[in-house]
C-alpha positions in Angstrom: 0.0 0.0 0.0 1.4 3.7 -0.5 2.5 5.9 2.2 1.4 9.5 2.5 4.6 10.9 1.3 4.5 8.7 -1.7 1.3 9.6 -2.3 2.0 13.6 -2.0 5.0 13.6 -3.9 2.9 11.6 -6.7 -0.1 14.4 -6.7 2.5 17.1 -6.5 4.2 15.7 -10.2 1.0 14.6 -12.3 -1.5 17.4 -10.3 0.6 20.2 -9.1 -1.6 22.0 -6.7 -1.3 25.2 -5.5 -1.7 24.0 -1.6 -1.4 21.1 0.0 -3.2 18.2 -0.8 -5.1 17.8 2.6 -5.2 13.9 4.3 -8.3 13.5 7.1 -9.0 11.4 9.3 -12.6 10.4 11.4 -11.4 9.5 14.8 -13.7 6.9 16.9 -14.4 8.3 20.3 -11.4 7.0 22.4 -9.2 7.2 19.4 -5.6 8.9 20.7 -5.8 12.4 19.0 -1.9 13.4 17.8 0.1 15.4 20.4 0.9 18.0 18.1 -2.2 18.8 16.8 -3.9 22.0 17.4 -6.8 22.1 19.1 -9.2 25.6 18.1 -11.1 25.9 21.0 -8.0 25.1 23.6 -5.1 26.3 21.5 -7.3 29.3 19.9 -9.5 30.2 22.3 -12.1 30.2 19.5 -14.6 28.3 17.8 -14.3 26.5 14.1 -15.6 24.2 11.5 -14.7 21.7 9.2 -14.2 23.7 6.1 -12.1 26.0 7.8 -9.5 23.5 9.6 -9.5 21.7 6.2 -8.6 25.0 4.4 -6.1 25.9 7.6 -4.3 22.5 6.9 -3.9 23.0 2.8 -2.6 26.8 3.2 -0.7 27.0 6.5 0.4 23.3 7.1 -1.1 22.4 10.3 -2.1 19.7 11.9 -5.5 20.2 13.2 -8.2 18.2 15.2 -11.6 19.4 15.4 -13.9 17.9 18.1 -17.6 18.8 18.8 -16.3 21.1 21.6 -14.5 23.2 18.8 -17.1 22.8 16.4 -19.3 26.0 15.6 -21.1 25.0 12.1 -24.6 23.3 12.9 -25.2 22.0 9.2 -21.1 20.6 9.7 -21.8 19.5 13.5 -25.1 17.4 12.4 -23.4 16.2 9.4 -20.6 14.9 11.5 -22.6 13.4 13.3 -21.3 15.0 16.4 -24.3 15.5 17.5 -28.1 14.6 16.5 -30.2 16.2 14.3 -32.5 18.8 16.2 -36.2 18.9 15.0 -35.7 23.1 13.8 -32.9 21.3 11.5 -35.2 18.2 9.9 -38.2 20.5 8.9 -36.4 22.4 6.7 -36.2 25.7 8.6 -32.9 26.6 8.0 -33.0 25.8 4.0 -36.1 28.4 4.2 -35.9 31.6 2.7 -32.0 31.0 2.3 -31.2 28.3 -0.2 -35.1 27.4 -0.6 -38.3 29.1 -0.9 -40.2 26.5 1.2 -39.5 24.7 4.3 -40.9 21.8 2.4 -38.2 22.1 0.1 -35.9 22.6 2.9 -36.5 19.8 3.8 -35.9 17.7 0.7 -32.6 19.8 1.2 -31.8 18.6 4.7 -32.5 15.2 3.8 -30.1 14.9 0.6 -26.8 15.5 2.6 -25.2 12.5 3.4 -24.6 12.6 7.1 -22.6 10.0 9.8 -25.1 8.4 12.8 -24.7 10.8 15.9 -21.4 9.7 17.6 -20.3 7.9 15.0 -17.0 9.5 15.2 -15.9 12.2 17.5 -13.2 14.1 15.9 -11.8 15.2 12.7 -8.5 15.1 12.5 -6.7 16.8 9.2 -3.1 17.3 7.9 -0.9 17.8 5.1 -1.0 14.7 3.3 3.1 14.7 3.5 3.3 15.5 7.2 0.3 13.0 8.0 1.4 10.6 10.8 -1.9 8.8 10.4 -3.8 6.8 7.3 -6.4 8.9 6.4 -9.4 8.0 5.2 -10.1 10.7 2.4 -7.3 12.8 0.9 -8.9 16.1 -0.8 -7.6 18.0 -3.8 -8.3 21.9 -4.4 -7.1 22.5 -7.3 -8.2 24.3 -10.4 -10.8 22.7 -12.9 -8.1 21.5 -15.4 -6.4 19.7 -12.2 -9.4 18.3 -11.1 -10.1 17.0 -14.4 -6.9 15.2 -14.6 -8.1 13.3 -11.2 -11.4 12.2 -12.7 -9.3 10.8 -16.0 -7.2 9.3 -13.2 -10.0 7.7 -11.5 -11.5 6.4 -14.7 -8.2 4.7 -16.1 -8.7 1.0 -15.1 -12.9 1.2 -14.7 -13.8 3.9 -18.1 -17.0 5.5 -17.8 -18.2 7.8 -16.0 -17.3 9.6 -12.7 -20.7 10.3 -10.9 -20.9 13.7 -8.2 -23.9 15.1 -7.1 -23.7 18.9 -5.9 -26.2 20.9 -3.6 -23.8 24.0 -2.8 -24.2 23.7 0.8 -22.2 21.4 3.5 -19.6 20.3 1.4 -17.9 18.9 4.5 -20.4 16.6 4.0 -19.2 16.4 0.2 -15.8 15.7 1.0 -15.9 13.4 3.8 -19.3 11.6 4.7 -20.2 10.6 1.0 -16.8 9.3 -0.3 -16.5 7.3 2.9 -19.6 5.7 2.5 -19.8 5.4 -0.7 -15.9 4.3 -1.4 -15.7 6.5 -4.5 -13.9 9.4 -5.4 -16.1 12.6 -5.8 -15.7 16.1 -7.7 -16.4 18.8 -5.0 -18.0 22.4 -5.6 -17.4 24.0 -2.4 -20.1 25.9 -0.8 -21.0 29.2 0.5 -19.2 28.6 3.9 -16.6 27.3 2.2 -16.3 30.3 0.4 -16.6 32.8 3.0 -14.7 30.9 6.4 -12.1 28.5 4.6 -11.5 31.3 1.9 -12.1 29.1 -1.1 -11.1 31.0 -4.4 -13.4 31.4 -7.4 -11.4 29.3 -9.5 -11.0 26.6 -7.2 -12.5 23.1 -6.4 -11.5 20.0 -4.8 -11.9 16.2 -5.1 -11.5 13.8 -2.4 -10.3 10.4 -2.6 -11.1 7.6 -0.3 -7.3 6.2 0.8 -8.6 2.7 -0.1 -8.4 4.2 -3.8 -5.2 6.2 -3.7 -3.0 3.9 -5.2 -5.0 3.5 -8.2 -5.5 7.0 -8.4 -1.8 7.4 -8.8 -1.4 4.5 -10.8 -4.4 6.4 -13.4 -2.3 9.9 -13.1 0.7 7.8 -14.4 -1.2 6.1 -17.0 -2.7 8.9 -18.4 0.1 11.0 -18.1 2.4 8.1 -20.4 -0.9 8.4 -22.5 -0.4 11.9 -23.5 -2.6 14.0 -21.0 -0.5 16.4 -19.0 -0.7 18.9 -16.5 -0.1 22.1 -17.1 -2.5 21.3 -20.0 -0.3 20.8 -23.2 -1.4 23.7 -25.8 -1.1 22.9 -29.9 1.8 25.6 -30.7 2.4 23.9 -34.1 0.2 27.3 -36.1 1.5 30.1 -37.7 0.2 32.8 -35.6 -2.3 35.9 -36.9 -0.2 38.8 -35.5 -1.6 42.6 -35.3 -1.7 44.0 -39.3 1.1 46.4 -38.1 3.4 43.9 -36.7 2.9 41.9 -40.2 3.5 45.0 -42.2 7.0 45.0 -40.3 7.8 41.3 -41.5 7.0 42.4 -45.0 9.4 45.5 -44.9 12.0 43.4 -43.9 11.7 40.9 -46.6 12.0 44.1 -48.9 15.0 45.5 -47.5 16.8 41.9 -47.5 15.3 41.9 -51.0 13.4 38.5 -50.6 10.5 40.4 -51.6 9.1 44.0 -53.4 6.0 45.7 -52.7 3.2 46.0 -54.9 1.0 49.1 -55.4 -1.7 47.7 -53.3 0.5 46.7 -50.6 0.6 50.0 -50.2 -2.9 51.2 -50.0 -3.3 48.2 -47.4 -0.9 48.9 -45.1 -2.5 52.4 -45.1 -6.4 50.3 -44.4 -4.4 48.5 -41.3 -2.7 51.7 -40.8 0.9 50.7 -40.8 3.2 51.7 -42.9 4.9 50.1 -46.5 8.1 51.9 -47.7 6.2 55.1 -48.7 2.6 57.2 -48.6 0.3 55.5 -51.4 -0.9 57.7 -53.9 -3.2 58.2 -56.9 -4.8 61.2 -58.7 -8.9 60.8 -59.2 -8.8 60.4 -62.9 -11.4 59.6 -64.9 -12.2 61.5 -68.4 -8.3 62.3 -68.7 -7.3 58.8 -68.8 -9.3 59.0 -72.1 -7.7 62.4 -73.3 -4.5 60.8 -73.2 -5.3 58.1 -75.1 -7.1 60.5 -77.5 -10.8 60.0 -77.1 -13.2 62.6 -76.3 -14.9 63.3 -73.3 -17.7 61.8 -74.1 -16.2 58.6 -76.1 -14.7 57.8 -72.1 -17.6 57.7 -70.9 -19.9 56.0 -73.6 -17.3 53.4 -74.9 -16.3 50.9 -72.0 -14.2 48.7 -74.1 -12.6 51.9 -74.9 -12.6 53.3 -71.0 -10.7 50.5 -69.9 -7.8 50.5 -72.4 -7.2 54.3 -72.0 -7.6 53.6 -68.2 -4.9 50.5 -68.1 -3.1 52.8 -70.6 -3.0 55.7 -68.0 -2.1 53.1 -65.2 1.3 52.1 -67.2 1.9 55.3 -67.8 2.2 56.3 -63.8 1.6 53.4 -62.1 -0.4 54.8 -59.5 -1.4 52.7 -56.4 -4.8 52.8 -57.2 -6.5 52.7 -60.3 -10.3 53.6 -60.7 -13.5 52.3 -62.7 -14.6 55.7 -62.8 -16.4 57.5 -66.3 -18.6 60.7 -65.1 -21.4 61.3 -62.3 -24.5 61.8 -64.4 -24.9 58.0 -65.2 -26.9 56.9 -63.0 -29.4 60.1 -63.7 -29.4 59.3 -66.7 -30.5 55.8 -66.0 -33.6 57.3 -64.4 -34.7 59.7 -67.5 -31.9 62.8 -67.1 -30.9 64.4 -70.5 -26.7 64.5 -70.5 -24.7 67.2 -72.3 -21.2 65.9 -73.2 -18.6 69.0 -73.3 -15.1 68.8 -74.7 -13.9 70.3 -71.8 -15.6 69.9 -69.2 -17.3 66.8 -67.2 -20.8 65.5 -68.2 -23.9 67.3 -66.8 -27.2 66.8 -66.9 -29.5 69.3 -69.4 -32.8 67.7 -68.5 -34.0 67.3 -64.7 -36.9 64.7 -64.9 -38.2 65.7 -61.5 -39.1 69.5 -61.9 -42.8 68.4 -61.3 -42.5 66.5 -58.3 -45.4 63.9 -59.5 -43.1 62.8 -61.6 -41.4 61.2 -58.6 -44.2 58.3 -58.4 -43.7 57.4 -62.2 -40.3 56.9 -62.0 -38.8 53.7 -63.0 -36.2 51.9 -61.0 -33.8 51.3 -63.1 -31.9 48.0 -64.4 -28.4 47.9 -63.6 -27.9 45.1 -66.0 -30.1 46.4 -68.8 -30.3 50.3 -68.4 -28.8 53.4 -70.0 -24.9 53.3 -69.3 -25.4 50.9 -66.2 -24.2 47.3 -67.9 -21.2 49.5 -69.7 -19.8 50.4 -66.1 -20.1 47.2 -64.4 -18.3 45.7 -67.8 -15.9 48.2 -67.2 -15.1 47.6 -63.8 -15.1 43.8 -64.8 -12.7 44.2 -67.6 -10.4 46.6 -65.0 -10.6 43.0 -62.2 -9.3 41.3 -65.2 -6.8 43.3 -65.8 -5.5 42.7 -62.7 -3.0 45.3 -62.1 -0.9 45.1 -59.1 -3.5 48.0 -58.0 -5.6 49.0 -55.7 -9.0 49.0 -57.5 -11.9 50.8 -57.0 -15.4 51.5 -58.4 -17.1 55.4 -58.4 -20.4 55.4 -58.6 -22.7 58.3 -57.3 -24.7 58.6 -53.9 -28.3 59.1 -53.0 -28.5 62.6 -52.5 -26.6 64.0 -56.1 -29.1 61.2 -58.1 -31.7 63.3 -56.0 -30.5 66.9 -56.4 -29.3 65.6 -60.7 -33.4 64.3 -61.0 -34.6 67.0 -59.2 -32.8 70.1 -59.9 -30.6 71.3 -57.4 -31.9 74.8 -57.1 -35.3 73.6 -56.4 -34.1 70.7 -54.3 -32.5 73.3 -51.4 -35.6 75.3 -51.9 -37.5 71.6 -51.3 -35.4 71.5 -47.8 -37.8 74.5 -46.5 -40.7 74.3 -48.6 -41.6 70.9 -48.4 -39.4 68.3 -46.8 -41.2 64.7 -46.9 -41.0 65.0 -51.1 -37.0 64.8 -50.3 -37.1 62.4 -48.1 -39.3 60.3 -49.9 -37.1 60.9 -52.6 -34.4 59.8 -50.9 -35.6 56.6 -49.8 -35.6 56.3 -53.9 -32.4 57.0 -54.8 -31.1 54.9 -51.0 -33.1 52.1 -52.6 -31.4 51.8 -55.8 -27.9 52.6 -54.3 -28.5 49.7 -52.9 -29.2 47.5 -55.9 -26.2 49.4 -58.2 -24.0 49.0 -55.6 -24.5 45.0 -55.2 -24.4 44.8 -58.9 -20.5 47.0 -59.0 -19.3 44.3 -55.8 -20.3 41.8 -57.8 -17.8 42.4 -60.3 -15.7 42.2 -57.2 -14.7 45.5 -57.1 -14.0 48.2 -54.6 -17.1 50.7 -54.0 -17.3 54.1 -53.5 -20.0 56.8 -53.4 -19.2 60.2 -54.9 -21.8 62.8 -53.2 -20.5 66.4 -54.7 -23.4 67.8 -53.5 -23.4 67.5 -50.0 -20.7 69.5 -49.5 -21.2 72.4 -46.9 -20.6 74.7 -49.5 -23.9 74.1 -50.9 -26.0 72.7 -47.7 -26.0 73.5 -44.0 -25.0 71.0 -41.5 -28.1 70.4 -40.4 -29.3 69.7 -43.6 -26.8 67.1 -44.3 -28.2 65.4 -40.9 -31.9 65.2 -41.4 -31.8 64.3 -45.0 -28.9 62.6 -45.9 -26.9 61.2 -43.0 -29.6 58.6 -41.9 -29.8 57.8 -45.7 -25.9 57.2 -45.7 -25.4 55.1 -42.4 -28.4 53.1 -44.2 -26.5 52.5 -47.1 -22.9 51.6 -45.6 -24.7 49.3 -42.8 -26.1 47.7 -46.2 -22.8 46.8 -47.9 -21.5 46.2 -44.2 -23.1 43.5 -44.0 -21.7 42.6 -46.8 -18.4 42.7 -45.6 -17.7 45.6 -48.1 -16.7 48.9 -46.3 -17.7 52.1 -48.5 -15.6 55.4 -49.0 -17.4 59.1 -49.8 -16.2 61.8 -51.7 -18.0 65.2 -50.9 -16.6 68.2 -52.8 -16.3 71.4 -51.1 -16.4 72.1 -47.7 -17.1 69.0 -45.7 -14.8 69.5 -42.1 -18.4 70.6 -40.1 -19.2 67.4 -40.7 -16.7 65.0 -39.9 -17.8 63.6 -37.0 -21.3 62.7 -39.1 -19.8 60.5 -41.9 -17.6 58.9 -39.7 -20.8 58.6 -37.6 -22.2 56.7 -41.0 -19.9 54.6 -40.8 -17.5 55.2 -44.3 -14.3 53.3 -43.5 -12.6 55.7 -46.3 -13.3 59.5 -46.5 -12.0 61.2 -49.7 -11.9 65.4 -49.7 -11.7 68.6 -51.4 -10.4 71.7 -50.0 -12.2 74.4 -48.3 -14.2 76.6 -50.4 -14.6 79.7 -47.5 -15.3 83.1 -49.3 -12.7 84.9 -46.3 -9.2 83.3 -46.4 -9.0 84.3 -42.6 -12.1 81.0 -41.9 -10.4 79.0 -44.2 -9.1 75.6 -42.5 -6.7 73.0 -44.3 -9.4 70.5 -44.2 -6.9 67.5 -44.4 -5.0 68.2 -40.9 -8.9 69.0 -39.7 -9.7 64.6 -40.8 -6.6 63.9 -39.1 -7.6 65.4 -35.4 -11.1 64.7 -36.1 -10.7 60.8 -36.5 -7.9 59.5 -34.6 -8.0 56.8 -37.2 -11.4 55.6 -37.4 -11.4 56.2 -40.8 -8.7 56.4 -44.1 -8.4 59.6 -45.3 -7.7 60.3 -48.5 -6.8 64.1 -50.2 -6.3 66.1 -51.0 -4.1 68.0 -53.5 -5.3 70.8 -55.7 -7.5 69.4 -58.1 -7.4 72.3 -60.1 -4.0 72.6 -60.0 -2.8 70.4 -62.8 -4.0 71.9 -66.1 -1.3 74.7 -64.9 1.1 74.8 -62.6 4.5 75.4 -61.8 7.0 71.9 -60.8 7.6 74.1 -57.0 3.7 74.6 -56.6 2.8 71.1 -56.8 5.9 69.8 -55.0 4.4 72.4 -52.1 1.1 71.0 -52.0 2.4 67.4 -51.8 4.5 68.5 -48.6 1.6 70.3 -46.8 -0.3 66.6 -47.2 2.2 64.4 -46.1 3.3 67.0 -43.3 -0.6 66.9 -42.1 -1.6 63.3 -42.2 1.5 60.7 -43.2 3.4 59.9 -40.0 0.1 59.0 -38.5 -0.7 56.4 -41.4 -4.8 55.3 -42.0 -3.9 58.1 -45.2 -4.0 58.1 -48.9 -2.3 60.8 -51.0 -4.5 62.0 -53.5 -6.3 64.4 -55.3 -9.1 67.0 -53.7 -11.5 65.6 -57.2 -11.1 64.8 -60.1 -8.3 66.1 -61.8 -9.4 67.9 -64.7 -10.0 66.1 -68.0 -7.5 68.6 -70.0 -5.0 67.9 -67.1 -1.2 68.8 -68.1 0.3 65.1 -68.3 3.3 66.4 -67.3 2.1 68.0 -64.0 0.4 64.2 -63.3 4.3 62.9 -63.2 5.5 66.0 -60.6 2.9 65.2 -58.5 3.5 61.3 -58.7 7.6 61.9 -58.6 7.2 64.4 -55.7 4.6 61.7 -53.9 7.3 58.8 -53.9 10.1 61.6 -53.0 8.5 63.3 -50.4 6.3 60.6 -49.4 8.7 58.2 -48.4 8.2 57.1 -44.6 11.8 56.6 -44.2 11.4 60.9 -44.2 7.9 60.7 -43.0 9.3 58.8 -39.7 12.7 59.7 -39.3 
């Protein structure tokens, strides 16, 4: 048979407790009581209980006996059996109102806890198991659940099965003691309140006795098990390829470029900025659309009525200056025109739209939804931004199509549409919920294509609306729309020309993971704020910002201007990365090509974060 410091040593290598693994003994009246054991009531001058002298022998060492004359605990005495169960105890009166809403049910209580015949035994003498100079008859674990799990595989390693414990959260002296020497059988213990509260029982501890008779099986099951594979500490699967932070990734990558292992591609670039970390420099890109097709010599309105055409001068314009994102992107007056508009092509200048269809406002109930596979210009863009996937260029790519609120102001006329804001404001709204609806529907059709999406909304600028206009009838219409494609798993980016910094907070509000901006249109240069650096405080990198360059800068311009207007948006928004360089719109179609390559040479110069970080 093992010893108890056999035993210990056995529960310390396979279990590892955090205290000592606690032997106890029932001593028969008469039965000589250890010399060195403490006594509470003599050696203390106080009362106890049999939680407490258990927990007293696991955490301090002692040696402690615990007769009915130091015994405090009535539900511990009676289970004990140190003395005999008073009437007040077997009706259930002191379950009631406490662990039990009924005395009846208190008494169903009172009655499940196993209990030892009055003077059955007259002390209960406990120990470290390793310091024990007597058998025991139970030796109880606390340990945490993993532990105690390992002592149930233990106990099931020559029988299989299952290990049986019943739990009432009361008594558990009763628990540890009275049922597994009656029953013979090793038990999982939740300690209870008292346990708790006087023996100072941890949250994320419980305990499992074993009856002595079984301890050398136990040990025999640890070291079984143990051989088998099962361990404690629990053995973890480390054999993965952890998912580190996107910045700490970012790092790995720019190693592998310096040790030249690896290069970075244009779109590493703009995804590094998405996780904001950092590549080797600032990604950038103009907003081009109708001068990609200049170049290639089409006219305006060949760009944007010929996709086949579109995407050649657009992958024509990408080899040309290889910027980090390239756009599916014709004009803004497409998708008004898909709902009736009139558009007048210019030479010059962008498409607009000759012919509102919604100057009578009954108009607005006839209107047809339109097709994005079958109407107007719609099936020419999505085979554009199909042909630009195809393509495949090392890229960033993106889709522009146009938001709620410019369809509404392009079919209604935008004149009368800000009068509409005062004169009668449930036709705009109930416009809205229009244009929202096909948003919607063109924007699944442009993902589909598996494209990036983005919403142009030059309209809402603050230049041309009030704040407060912006959040009755066209925030609620926007957070609608990104918490569509959300969903989706597709974040969205706006572009608003004009002013836009009032309303910061609001589109980030929305929900836009990517914010693209103009500059400040204020009348007096003394209001005017460098709406980039205004993002930057604003956000604290809850969104991308992209901008925002003089747009109208690049049909003439001097090589120092540009170079100037690159620095001011690198010095406002680079070292904190979530930023894009770009353009404050689209450049214009009769752009200089050779201002394009200043801006792109002084974007990689300037823009490196090797400068950027110091």
């Amino acid at each position: 048979m093992v010893d108890v410091k056999t035993a210990d040593r056995e529960l310390q290598t396979y279990i590892r407790p955090q205290t000592f693994p606690v032997a106890i003994r029932m001593l028969k009246p008469g039965e000589e009581i250890p010399e060195r054991a403490r006594r509470p009531a003599r050696d203390w001058k106080k009362l106890s209980m049999s939680c407490q002298v258990i927990d007293m022998a696991r955490r301090h060492g002692w040696t402690i006996a615990l007769g009915r004359e130091d015994h405090i605990c009535s539900l511990g005495i009676t289970a004990i059996g140190f003395d005999k169960p008073l009437p007040i105890y077997n009706v259930g009166t002191l379950c009631e109102g406490m662990y039990t809403e009924t005395k009846a049910a208190g008494q169903v209580s009172e009655a499940a806890i196993d209990k030892f015949a009055p003077g059955e035994y007259a002390c209960v003498l406990v120990a470290p198991l390793d310091r024990a100079t007597f058998e025991p008859h139970v030796v109880c674990v606390y340990a945490n659940p993993a532990q105690v799990m390992r002592l149930v595989q233990a106990s099931l390693w020559k029988r299989g099965g299952r290990l049986a414990s019943s739990f009432e959260g009361r008594a558990v002296c009763a628990d540890i003691i009275v049922t597994t020497m009656q029953t013979g059988e090793t038990q999982v213990i939740l300690p209870c309140s008292g346990d708790r509260i006087f023996g100072q029982t941890q949250d994320h501890e419980m305990a499992f006795s074993i009856p002595w008779a079984r301890m050398e099986e136990i040990i025999e099951g640890l070291r079984g098990t143990h051989q088998g594979g099962i361990r404690y500490p629990i053995t973890q699967f480390m054999e993965y390829e952890a998912k580190l932070p996107p910045r700490y990734m970012e790092v790995n990558k720019l190693w592998d470029v310096d040790k030249g292992k690896a290069g970075l591609t244009n779109r590493d670039r703009v995804v590094a900025a998405y996780k904001r970390s950092f590549a080797d420099r600032v990604p950038v890109y103009p907003i081009v659309a109708s001068f990609a097709g200049t170049l290639d010599g089409l006219s305006i309105e060949e760009y944007c009525t010929n996709p086949a055409r579109a995407i050649t001068a657009m992958m024509n314009y990408y080899e040309r200056y290889e910027p980090d994102v390239v756009l599916a992107y014709n004009d803004l007056a497409k998708e008004a025109e898909a709902f009736g508009c009139q558009v007048k092509y210019s030479d010059y200048v962008v498409p607009s739209i000759e012919r509102h269809v919604l100057e009578d406002k009954t108009a607005l109930a006839r209107l047809v939804m339109p097709d994005p596979q079958r109407t107007a210009r719609l099936p020419g863009f999505l085979e554009q931004c199909a042909a630009l996937v195809k393509a495949a260029p090392p890229a960033a790519m993106g889709a522009v199509a146009v938001g709620p609120w410019t369809i509404a102001m392009l079919l209604r006329n935008p004149e009368m549409m800000l009068l509409d804001t005062f004169e009668d404001p449930q036709f705009i709204h109930d416009l809205m919920r229009v244009t929202t609806d096909f948003c919607k529907v063109w924007g699944d059709a442009i993902l589909a294509t598996r494209i990036g999406l983005s919403f142009s909304e030059p309209t809402a600028s603050i230049s041309l609306i009030s704040p407060d206009n912006y959040r009755e009838f066209i925030a609620p219409y926007h957070k609608e729309l990104v918490d569509h494609f959300k969903a989706k798993k597709a974040g969205v980016t706006t572009h608003i020309c004009g002013t836009t910094y009032p309303i910061y907070e609001d589109l980030i509000g929305c929900g836009f993971t990517t914010v693209s901006f103009d500059l400040d249109q204020q009348s007096d240069p003394t209001l005017y704020v460098d709406q980039l650096t205004r993002f930057m405080e604003v956000s604290k990198g809850r969104a991308v910002a992209i901008g925002n360059v003089d747009a109208t800068r690049f049909e003439k311009a001097t090589r120092a201007e540009i170079d100037a207007e690159v620095r001011r948006c690198v010095d406002a928004a680079a070292r904190q990365s979530g930023f894009i360089l770009s353009t404050s719109c689209e450049i214009p179609p009769r752009s200089n090509p050779e201002i394009v390559k200043w801006f792109m040479d002084a974007a990689h110069d300037y823009g490196r974060y090797e400068r950027v970080l110091g």
